[in-house]
N, C-alpha and C positions, 0 to 999 in steps of 0.2 A: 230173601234173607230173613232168618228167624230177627224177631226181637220179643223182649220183655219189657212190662210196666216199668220194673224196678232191678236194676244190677248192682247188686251188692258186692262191694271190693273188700274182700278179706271175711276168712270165712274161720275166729273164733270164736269163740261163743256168745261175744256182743255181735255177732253178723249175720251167724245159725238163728238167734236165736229172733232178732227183727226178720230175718227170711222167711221163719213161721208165721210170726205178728202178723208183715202183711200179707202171708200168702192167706191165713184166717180171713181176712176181709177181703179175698178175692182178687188179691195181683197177684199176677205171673212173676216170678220172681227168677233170675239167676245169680246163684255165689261164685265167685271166681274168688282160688286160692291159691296164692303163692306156692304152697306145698302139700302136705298132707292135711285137710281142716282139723284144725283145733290144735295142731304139734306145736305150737308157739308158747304164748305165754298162757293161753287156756290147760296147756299140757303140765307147763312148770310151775301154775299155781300149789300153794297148799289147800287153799278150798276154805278159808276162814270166812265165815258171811259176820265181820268185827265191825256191827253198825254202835259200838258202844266206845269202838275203840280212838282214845284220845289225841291220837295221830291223824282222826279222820277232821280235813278241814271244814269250819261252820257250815259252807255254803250246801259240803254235799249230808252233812245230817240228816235233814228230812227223808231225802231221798232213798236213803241210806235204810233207813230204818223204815222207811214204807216197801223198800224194793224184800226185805229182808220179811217181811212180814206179809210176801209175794209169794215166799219159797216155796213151802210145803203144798201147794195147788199146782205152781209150777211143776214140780218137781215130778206130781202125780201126772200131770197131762204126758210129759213128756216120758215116763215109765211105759203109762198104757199105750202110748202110740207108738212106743220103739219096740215092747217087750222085753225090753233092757231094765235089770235093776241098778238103781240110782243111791248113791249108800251116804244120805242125806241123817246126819246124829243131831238131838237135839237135847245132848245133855249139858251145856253150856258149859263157861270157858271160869279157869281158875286165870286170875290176873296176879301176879306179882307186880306191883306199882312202885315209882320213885315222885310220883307227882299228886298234888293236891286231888283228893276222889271225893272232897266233898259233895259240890255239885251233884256229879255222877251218883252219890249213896241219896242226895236228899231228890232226885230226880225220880231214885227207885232201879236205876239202870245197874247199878254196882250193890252187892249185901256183902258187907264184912265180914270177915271171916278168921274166926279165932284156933289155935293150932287143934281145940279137939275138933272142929268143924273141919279141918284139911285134912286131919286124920280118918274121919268117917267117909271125905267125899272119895281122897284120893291116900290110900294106906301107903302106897310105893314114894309118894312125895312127899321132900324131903321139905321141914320146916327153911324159907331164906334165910329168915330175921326182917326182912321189906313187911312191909301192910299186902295183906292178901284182901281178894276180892272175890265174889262168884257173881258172873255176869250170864244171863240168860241167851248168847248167844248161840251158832248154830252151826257146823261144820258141811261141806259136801265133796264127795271126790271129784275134781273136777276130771279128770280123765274119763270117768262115767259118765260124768255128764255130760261129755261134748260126745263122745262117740254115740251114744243114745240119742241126744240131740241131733245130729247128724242122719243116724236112721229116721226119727220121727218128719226132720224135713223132706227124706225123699219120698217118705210114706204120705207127707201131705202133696208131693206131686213138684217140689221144688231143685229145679235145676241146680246139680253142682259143677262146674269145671277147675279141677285141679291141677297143678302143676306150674301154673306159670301165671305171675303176677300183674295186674294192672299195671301199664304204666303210663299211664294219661286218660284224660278225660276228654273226650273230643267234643266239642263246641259248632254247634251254627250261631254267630253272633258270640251271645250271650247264654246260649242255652245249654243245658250237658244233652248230647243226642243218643252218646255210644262211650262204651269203655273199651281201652283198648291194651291190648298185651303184645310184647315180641310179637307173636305169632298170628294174630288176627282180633278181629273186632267184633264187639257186643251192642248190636242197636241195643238202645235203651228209652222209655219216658222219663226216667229218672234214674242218679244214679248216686247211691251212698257212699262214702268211705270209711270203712271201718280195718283199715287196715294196719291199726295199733301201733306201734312202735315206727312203724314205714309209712305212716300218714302223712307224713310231710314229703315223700316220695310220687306220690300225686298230680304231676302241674295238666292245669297250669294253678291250682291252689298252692297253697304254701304254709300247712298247718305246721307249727313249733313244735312239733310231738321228738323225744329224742329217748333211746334205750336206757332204763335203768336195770341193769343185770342184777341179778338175786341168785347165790346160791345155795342148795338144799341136800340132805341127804336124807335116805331110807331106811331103815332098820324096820327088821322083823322079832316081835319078843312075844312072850303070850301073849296070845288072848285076853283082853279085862286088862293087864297091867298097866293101864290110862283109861279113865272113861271119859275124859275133860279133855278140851283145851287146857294147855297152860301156856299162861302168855308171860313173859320177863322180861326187863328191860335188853338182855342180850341173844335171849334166845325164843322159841318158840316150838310148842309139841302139837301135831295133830294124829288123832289118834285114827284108824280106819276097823272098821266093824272086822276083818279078816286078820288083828295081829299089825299089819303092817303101821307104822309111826312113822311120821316125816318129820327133819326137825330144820330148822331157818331163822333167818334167812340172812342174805345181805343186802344193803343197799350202793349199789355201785356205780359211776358216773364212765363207764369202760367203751362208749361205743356197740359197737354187733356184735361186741367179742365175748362168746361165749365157752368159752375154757373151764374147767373147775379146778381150782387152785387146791392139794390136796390140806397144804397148811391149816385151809380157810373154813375145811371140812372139817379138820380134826378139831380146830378150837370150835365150832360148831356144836360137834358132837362132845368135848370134853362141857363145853355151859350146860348142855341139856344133864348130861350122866352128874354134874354138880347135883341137880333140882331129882335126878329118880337115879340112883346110883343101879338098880339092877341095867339101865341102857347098857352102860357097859360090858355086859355078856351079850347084848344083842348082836344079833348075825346084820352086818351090812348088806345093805341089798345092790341099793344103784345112790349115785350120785349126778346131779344134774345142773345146771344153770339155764336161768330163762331173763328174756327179758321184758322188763316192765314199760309201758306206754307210757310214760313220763313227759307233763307239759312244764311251763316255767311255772304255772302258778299251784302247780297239783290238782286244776280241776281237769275233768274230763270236756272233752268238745262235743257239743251237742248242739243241731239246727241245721237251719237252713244257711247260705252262705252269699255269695254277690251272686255266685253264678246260678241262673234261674236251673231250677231238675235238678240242682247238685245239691248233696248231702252230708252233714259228716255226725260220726258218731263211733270218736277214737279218745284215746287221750286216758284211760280210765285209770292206768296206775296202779295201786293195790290193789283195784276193788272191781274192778273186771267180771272177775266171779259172782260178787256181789249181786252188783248192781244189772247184771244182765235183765231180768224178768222187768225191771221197772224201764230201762232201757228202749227192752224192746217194745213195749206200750207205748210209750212219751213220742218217741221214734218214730213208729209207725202213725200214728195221729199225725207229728210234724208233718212227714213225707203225703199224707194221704191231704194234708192241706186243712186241717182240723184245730183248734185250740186244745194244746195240752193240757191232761189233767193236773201240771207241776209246771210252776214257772220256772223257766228254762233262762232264763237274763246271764246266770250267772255265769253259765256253762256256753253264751255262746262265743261261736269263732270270730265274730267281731272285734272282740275284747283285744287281736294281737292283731 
């Protein structure tokens, strides 16, 4: 029977992307995915790489902003190995704020912005009356990136099996040996779970991970009629190199239930058409919900766990997209039995 170093449980783009990490250093690697790789919440992200943004809790900042400042080499490795273009913008993000930005202006992370400064960045956007910002952050489509990523792993020689999920870790003793699905079993030397929102779906582990559903919609308008982020307290725009604009999102406590409330869409899309009133001629495209890996504390779960070979590296929440590149380095060091370049304390699965 075949086996691998390393089997990877869940295959979105924190699982793709440590599958490269350590297939680079020489492990045989296989993903196993519940469904299509990356259709989850890799698929229903917006693609904000928001390492400035004030929602993000202390613990993951560093990280946050080191992963983010990964991207643009990431981004290229994973182009040239797929032959897939990757439509990574890095004209940063307009913030509309209700909260204190001193900090963030005297850090250097936020520059104020006065109505002719929003009028040269962004002509279609419409003045709040809130304190405006421009933040140097970075947008990427995550649908490109996972499907590219996806190609770059099988071009590095990394095993994918699709269709049917882990559903246990099978143990000698103490040890993870194989992963196992309905259908059959994965010998393994180790085995991660990254299987996001269904990470506590796992035993015999028992990670707190639980869906937070988000809904988005798409419109198509010119060309150039956004070159920014704009971020608000109610809404948010990301703009895609081809026309197309995404706008989001929600935070939802709903379970797996992914339905799109059409209500939820319209006041969506009326907050955005407030902030660039031509939204409102724009052609709708698709409408979506995803859901977010959501833990009790908002961090992500990262390390090693009781059970010896066994791995987790779920939980990421907003920033999934983010923090993948940094992710998969910190990750693969853990699993490879190495000291990470980033203390990990804060993120581990201990903590529950």
């Amino acid at each position: 029977m075949k086996s691998w170093d390393v089997v990877i449980a869940g295959g979105g783009i924190v699982g793709i992307s440590l599958a490269r990490e350590l297939r680079r250093h020489g492990a045989s690697v296989l993903v196993v995915e519940r469904g299509e790789p990356g259709r989850e919440a890799s698929h229903a992200a917006a693609g904000m790489l928001a390492w400035c943004d004030p929602m993000l809790p202390q613990p993951l900042k560093p990280i946050a902003r080191a992963s983010a400042e990964m991207y643009a080499e990431f981004v290229q490795e994973v182009e040239d190995e797929s032959g897939m273009r990757v439509d990574l913008r890095t004209d940063g993000t307009v913030v509309y704020s209700e909260q204190d930005a001193a900090s963030y202006v005297s850090a250097g992370q936020w520059r104020p912005l006065a109505a002719e400064d929003i009028a040269r960045l962004e002509p279609r956007l419409e003045c709040s009356g809130q304190a405006a910002y421009w933040t140097p952050e970075a947008s990427v489509d995550p649908r490109a990136l996972i499907a590219a990523s996806v190609k770059a792993a099988k071009h590095r020689g990394i095993d994918i099996a699709s269709g049917s999920a882990v559903t246990a870790v099978e143990l000698d003793g103490n040890r993870a040996i194989a992963a196992r699905t309905a259908k059959t079993r994965y010998a393994a030397g180790k085995v991660v779970n990254c299987c996001g929102a269904w990470a506590g779906q796992v035993p015999p582990l028992a990670f707190p991970t639980r869906p937070i559903k988000g809904q988005m919609l798409c419109v198509v308008a010119a060309r150039g009629l956004l070159r920014h982020i704009v971020r608000a307290p109610d809404v948010y725009m990301v703009a895609r190199s081809d026309g197309r604009i995404l706008i989001g999102s929600t935070l939802e406590d709903a379970g797996f239930d992914k339905r799109v409330d059409p209500e939820t869409i319209q006041r969506l899309h009326e907050a955005a058409t407030s902030l660039v009133p031509d939204l409102g001629e724009a052609r709708m495209l698709e409408t979506w919900a995803g859901l977010r890996p959501g833990t009790p504390d908002a961090l992500p779960l990262l390390g090693g766990t009781e059970v010896a070979n066994c791995f987790v590296a779920a939980g990421h929440y907003r920033d999934g997209i983010l923090l993948a590149p940094l992710t998969a380095v910190v990750m693969s060091q853990v699993v490879r039995g190495l000291q990470p370049d980033f203390d990990l304390s804060s993120f581990s699965p201990a903590r529950f």
